[in-house]
C-alpha positions as CSV (number, residue, x, y, z in Angstrom):
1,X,-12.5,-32.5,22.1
2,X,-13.1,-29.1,21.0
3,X,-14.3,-27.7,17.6
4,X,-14.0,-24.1,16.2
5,X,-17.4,-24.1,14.1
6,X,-18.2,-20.9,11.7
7,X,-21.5,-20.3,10.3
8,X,-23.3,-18.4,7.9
9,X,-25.3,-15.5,9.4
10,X,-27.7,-13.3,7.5
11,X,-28.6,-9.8,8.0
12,X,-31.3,-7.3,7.1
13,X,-30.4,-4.2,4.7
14,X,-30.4,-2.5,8.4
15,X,-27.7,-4.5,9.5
16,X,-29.1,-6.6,12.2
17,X,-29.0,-10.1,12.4
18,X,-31.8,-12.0,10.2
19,X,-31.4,-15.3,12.0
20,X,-29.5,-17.6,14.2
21,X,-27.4,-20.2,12.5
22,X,-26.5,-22.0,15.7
23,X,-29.8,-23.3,16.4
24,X,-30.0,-25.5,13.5
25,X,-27.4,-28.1,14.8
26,X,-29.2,-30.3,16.5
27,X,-27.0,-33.1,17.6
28,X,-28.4,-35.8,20.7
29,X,-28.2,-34.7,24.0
30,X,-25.5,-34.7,26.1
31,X,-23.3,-34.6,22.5
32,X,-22.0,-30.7,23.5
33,X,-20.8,-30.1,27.1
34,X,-20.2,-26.1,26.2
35,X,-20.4,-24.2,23.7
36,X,-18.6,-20.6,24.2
37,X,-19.2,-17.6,21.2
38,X,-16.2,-16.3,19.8
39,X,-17.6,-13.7,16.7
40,X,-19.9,-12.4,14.4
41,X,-18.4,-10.8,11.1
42,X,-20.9,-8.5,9.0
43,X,-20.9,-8.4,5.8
44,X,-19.2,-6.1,3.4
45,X,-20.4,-3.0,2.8
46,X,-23.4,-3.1,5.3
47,X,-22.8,0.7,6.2
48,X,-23.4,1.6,1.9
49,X,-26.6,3.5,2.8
50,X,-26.9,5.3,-1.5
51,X,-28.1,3.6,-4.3
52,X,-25.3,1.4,-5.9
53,X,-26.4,1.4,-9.3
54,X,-27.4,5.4,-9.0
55,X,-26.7,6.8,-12.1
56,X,-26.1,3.5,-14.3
57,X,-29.3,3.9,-15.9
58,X,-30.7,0.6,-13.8
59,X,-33.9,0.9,-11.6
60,X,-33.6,1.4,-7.8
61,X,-31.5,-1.5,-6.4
62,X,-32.5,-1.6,-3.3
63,X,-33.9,-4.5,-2.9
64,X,-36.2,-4.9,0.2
65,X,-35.3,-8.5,0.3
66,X,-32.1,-8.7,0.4
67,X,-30.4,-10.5,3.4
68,X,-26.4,-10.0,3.8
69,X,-24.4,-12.8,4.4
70,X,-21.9,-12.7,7.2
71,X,-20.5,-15.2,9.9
72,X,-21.0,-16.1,13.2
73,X,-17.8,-18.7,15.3
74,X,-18.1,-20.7,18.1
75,X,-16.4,-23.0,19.9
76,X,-17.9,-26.7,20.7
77,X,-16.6,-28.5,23.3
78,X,-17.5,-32.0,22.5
79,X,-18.4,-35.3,24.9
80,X,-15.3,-38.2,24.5
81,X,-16.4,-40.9,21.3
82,X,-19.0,-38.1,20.6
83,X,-17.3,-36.4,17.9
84,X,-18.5,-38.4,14.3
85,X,-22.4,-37.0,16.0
86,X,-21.6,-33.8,16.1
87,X,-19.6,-33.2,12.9
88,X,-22.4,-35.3,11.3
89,X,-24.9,-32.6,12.6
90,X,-23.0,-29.6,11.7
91,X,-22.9,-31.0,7.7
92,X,-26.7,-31.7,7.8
93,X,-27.5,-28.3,9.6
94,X,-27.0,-26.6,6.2
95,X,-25.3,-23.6,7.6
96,X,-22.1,-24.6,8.7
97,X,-19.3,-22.9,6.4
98,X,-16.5,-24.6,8.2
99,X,-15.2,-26.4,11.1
100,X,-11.9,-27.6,12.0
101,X,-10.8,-29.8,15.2
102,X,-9.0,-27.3,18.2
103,X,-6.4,-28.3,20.3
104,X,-7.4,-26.6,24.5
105,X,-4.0,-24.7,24.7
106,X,-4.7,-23.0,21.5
107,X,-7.7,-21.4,22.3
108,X,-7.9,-18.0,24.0
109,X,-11.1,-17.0,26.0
């Protein structure tokens, strides 16, 4: 069984990526057979390099510790009666925005 599995990825103000998503599913060996990377989406706006606020009368809002959310998809292909492990991993991983159950003939690699 394959899964289509998108994550939420964090950036620096810089624009490069601020962690790795996919390392905090941690399901029992031998539970994934492959795993194959499909994207990573940045977040809006990640080129903005002036001041939003300039000019509103607010202090400098550039704010050193901000972290932009974006995604990051993969596809899981998943041992036989392994499924209810994995999809239990992915919900306690915390960073899983979605995942939905892929038929093989409708993935393209």
């Amino acid at each position: 069984m394959k899964y289509k599995v998108t994550f939420r990825k964090r950036f620096t103000p810089d624009g490069q990526p601020a962690d790795d998503p996919k390392s905090l599913v941690s399901p029992e060996d031998g539970v994934i057979q492959d795993e194959e990377f499909v994207e990573i989406l940045e977040p809006a706006g990640m080129g903005v390099t002036g001041d939003l606020n300039e000019g509103s009368g607010s202090e400098d809002s550039n704010d050193a510790g901000f972290l932009g959310l974006g995604t990051e998809t993969w596809v899981y292909d998943i041992a036989e009666g392994r499924e209810k492990e994995f999809t239990d991993a992915l919900v306690e991983s915390g960073v899983v925005l979605d995942f939905e159950e892929v038929p093989d003939e409708s993935l393209i690699t």
